[in-house]
C-alpha positions as semicolon CSV with decimal commas, in nm:
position;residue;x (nm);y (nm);z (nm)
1;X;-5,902;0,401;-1,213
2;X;-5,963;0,435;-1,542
3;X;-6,196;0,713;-1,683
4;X;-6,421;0,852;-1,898
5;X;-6,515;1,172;-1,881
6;X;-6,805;1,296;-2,043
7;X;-6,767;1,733;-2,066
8;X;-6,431;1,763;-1,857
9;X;-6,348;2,069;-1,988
10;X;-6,629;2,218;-1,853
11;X;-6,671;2,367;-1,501
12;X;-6,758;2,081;-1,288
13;X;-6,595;1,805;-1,516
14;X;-6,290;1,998;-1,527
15;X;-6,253;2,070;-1,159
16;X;-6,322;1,692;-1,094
17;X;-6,067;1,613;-1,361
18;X;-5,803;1,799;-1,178
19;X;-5,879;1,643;-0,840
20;X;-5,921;1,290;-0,950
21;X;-5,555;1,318;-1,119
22;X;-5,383;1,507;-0,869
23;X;-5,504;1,344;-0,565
24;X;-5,628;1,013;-0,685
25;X;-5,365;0,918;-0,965
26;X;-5,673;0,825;-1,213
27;X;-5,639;0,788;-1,577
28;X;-5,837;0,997;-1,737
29;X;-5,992;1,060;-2,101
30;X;-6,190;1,367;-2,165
31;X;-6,469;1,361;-2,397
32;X;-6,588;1,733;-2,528
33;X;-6,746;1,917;-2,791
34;X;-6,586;2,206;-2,658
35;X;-6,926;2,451;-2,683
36;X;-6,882;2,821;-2,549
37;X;-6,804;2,715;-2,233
38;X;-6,590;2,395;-2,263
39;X;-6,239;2,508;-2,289
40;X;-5,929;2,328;-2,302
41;X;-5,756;2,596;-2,101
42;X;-6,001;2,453;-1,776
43;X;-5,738;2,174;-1,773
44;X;-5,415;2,302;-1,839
45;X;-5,112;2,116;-1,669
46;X;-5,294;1,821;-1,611
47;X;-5,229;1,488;-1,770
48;X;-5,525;1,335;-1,986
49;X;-5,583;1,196;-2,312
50;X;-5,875;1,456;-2,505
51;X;-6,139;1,349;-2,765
52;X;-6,317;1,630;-2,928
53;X;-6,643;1,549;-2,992
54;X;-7,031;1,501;-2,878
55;X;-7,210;1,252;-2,672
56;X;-7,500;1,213;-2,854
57;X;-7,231;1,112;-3,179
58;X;-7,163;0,700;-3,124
59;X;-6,813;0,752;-3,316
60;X;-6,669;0,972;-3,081
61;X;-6,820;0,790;-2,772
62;X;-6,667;0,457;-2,916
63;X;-6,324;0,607;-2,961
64;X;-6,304;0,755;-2,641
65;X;-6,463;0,483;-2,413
66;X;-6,230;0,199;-2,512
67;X;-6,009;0,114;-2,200
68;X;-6,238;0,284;-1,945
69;X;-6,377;0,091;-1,637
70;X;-6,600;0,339;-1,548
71;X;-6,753;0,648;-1,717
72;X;-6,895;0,983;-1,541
73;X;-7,108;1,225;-1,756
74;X;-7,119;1,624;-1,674
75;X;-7,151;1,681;-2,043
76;X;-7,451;1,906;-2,059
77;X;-7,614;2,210;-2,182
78;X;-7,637;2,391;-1,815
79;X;-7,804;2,728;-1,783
80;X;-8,150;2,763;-1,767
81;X;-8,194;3,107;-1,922
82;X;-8,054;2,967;-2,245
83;X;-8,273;2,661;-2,261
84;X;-8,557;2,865;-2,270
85;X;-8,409;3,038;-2,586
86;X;-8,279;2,734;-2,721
87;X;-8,441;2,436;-2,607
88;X;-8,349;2,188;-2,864
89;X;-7,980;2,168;-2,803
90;X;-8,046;2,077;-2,418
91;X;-8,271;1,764;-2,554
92;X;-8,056;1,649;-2,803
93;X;-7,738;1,644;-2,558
94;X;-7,916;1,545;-2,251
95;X;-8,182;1,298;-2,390
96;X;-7,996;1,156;-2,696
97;X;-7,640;1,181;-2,565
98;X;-7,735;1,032;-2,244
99;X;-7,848;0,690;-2,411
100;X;-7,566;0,714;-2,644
101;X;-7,329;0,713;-2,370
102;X;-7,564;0,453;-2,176
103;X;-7,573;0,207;-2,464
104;X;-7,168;0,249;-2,478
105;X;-7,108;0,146;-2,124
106;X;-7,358;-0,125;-2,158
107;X;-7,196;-0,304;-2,430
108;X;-6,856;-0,293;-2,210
109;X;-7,010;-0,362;-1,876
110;X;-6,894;-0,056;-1,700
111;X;-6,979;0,148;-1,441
112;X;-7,168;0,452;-1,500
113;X;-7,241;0,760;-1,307
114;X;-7,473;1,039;-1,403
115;X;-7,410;1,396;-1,317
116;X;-7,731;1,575;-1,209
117;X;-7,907;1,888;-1,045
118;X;-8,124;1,950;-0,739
119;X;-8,357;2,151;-1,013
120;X;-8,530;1,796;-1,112
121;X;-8,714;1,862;-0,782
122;X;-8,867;2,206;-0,893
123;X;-8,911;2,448;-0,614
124;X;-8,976;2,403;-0,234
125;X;-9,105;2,662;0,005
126;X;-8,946;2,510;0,315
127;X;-8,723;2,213;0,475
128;X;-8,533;2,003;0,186
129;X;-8,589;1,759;-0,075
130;X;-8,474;1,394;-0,063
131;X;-8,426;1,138;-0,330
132;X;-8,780;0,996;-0,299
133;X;-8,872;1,354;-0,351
134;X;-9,128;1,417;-0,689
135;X;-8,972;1,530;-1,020
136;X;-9,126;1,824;-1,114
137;X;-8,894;2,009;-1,306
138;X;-8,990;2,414;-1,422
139;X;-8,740;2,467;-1,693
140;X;-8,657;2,297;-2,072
141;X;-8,322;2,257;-1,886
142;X;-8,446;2,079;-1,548
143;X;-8,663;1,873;-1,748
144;X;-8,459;1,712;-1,964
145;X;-8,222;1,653;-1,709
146;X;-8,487;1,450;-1,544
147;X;-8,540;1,264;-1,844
148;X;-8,200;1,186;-1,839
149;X;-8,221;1,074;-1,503
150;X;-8,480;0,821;-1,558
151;X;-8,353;0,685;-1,854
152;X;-8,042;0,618;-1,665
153;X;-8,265;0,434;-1,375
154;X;-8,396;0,246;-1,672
155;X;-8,032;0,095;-1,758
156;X;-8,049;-0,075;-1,394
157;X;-8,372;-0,195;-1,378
158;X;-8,392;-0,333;-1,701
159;X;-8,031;-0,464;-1,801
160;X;-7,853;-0,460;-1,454
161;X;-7,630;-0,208;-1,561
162;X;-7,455;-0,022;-1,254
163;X;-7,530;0,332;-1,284
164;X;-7,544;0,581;-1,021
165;X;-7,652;0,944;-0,978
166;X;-7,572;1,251;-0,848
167;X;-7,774;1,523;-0,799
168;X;-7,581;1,864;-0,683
169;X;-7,716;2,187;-0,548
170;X;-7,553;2,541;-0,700
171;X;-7,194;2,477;-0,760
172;X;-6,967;2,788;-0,755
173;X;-6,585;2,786;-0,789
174;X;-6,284;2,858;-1,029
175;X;-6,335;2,771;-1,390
176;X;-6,674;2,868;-1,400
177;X;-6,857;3,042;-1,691
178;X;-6,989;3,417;-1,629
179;X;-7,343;3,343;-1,766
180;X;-7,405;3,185;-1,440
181;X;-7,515;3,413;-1,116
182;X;-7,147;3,472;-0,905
183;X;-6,903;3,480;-1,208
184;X;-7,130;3,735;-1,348
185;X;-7,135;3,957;-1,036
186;X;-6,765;3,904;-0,958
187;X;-6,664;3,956;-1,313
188;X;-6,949;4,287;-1,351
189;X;-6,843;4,411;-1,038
190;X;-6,459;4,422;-1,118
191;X;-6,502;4,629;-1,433
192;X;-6,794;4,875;-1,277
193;X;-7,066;4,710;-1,505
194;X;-7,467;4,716;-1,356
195;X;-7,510;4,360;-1,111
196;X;-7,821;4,248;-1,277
197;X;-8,023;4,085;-1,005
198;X;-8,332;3,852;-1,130
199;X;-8,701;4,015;-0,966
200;X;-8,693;4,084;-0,603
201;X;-8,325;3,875;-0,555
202;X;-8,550;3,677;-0,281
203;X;-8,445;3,337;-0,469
204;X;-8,275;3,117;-0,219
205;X;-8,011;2,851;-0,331
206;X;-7,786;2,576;-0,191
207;X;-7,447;2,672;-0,259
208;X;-7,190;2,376;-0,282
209;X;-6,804;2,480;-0,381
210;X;-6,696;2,288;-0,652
211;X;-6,418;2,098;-0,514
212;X;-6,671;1,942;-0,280
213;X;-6,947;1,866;-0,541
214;X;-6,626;1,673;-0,702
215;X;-6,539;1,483;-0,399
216;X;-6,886;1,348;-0,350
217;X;-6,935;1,263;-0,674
218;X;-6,604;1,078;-0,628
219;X;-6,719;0,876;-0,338
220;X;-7,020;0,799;-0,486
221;X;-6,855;0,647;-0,777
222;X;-6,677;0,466;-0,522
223;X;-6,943;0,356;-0,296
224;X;-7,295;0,425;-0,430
225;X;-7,481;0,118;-0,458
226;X;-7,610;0,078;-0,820
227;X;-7,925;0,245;-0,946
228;X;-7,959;0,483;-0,644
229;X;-7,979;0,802;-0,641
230;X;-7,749;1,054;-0,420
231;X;-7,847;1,430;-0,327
232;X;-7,485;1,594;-0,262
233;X;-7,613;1,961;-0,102
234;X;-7,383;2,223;-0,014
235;X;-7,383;2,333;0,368
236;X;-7,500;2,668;0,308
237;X;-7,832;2,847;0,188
238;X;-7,872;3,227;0,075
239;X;-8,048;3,444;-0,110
240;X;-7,929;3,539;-0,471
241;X;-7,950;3,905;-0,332
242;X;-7,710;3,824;-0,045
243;X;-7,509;3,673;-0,220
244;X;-7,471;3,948;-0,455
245;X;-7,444;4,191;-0,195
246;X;-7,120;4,021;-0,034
247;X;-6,954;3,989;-0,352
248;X;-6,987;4,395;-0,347
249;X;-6,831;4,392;-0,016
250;X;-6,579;4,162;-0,121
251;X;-6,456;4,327;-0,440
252;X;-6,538;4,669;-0,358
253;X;-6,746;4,789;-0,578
254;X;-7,050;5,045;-0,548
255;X;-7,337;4,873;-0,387
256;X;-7,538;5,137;-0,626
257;X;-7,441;4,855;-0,914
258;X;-7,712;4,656;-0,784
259;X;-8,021;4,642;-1,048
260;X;-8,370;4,481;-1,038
261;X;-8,447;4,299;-1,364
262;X;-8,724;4,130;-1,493
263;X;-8,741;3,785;-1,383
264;X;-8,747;3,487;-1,563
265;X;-8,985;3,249;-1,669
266;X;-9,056;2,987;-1,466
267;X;-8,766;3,094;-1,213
268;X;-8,767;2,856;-0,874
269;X;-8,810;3,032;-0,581
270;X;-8,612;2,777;-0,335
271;X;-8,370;2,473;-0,366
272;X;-8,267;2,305;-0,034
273;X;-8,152;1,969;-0,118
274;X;-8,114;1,729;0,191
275;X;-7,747;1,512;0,193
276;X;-7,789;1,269;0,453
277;X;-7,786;0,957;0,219
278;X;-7,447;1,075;0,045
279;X;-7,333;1,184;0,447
280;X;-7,397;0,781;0,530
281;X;-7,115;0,662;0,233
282;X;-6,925;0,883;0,488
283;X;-6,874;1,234;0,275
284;X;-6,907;1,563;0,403
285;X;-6,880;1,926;0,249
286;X;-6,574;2,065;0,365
287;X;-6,616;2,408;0,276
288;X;-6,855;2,664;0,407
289;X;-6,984;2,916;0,151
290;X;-6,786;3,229;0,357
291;X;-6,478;3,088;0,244
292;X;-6,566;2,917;-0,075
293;X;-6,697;3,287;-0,194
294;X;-6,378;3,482;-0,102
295;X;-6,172;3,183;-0,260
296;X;-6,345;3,212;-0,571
297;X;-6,333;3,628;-0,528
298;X;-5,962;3,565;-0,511
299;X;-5,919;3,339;-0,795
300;X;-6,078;3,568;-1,010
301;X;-5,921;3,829;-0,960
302;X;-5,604;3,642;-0,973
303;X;-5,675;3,498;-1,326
304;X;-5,804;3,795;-1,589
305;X;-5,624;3,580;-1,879
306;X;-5,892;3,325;-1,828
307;X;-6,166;3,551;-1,843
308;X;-6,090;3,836;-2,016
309;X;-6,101;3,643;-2,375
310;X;-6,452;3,560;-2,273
311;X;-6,605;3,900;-2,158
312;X;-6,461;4,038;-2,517
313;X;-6,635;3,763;-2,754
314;X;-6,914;3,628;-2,793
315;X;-7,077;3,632;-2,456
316;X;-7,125;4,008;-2,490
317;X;-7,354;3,954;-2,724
318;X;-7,552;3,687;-2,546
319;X;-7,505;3,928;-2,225
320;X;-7,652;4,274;-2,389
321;X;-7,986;4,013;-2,560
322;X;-8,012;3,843;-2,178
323;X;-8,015;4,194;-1,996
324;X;-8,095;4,487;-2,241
325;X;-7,750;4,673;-2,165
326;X;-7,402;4,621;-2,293
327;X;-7,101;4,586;-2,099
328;X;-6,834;4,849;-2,024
């Protein structure tokens, strides 16, 4: 196929880039306004065409749309802790860049496929949410990412557009960003900084490795029928303070790293999102999160000249106003 890629050189978009090349032969142009944590480096060695620039600017989307037949959006402003600091950059690119990017695939009559998150569902004390589920998002982040989402359901219902989303549970995996909960603690953890661990570290998540995450977003893109949704869950649930406690086992550090911080507002207790629609296209995590954590461990480790740029920049800035310490 041909496409569009809306924030490839993120995390997610660039791990699916990567896959959809190397083991799918795709064509694909990238689309990114290459923010903190969109770097060109994600997708070194593999062949693409790149437009820098925003979703939410019709120029850019017009450029790099022409010759797609199908476009899939990650582009998004994705941690929560910073969309409570800086909410307006999470509705401009989610709200206003989504129907940009809508009103661009429209006009060509191409497929489109939004990238999503299990925290449109809020929180749920026990057993697992399905796509019929209730929206009831707790952050400036999770909400407009459901506005997104229903804007996109809008495209469908009202101009037959085929659109299709996914909604993913935590994604972990190479490439990722250390503002977000296991780069942090692998990355902390290898230079003997504090682990900064959010109230009592009883938060439980869905953990989904990233190369999975891509693949069902793959088949869905493939196979999904048009304005349905399509929970893609990882196999695995934990608490953040398990998790945290492995990644001390796995990269030796002092377990006495471990610190209790003040938790965030509005912080979901549990996500559990349930897969079995997405299992029916016939997809299936391959990974369990044992492996997927010492993988990512590994890859880490293995790659400091991707991270070490990062942890000197910028982000120590953002790190010593998130957490009231600097690092070492």
């Amino acid at each position: 196929m041909k496409l569009l890629v809306c924030g490839g050189a993120g995390f997610i978009g660039s791990n699916f880039v990567r896959q959809r090349v190397e083991e799918h032969g795709d064509e694909v142009t990238v689309l990114d306004k290459l923010t903190y944590a969109g770097r060109r480096e994600n997708l070194e060695g593999v062949p693409h065409a790149f437009v820098h620039g925003a979703i939410e600017d019709p120029a850019a989307v017009a450029e790099a749309i022409e010759g797609a037949e199908a476009v899939v959006n990650f582009a998004a402003e994705t941690h929560v802790d910073r969309s409570i600091a800086e909410p307006d950059a999470f509705v401009k690119t989610h709200a206003l860049g989504t129907f940009v990017l809508l009103e661009g695939a429209r006009e060509r009559g191409l497929r489109y496929l939004q990238v999503s998150t299990d925290e449109v569902y809020g929180s749920i004390e026990e057993g697992s949410f399905t796509e019929e589920s209730p929206l009831e998002p707790s952050s400036p982040y999770s909400a407009t990412k459901t506005g997104a989402d229903l804007l996109v359901q809008s495209y469908t219902r009202t101009f037959g557009m085929e659109t299709v989303i996914c909604r993913g549970s935590n994604n972990y995996g190479p490439f990722q960003y250390p503002e977000k909960l296991i780069p942090l603690m692998i990355l902390n953890a290898f230079s003997g900084d504090p682990l900064p661990v959010y109230g009592d570290g009883q938060q439980v998540r869905n953990w989904l490795y990233v190369r999975d995450f891509c693949s069902g977003i793959g088949h869905v893109l493939a196979h999904g029928e048009a304005g349905e949704v399509y929970n893609v869950g990882g196999p695995d649930e934990c608490t953040n303070l398990e998790v945290v406690e492995r990644i001390v086992e796995l990269t030796g550090a002092d377990p006495s790293l471990i610190t209790y911080v003040e938790d965030r507002p509005g912080h979901d207790r549990r996500y559990s999102l349930g897969s079995e629609k997405v299992r029916a296209l016939g997809w299936e995590a391959q990974v369990r999160f044992e492996q997927g954590l010492e993988e990512t461990v590994a890859w880490y480790r293995e790659n400091p000249g991707w991270w070490e740029p990062i942890r000197s920049g910028d982000y120590r800035e953002y790190y010593e106003r998130q957490y009231g310490s600097s690092l070492g």
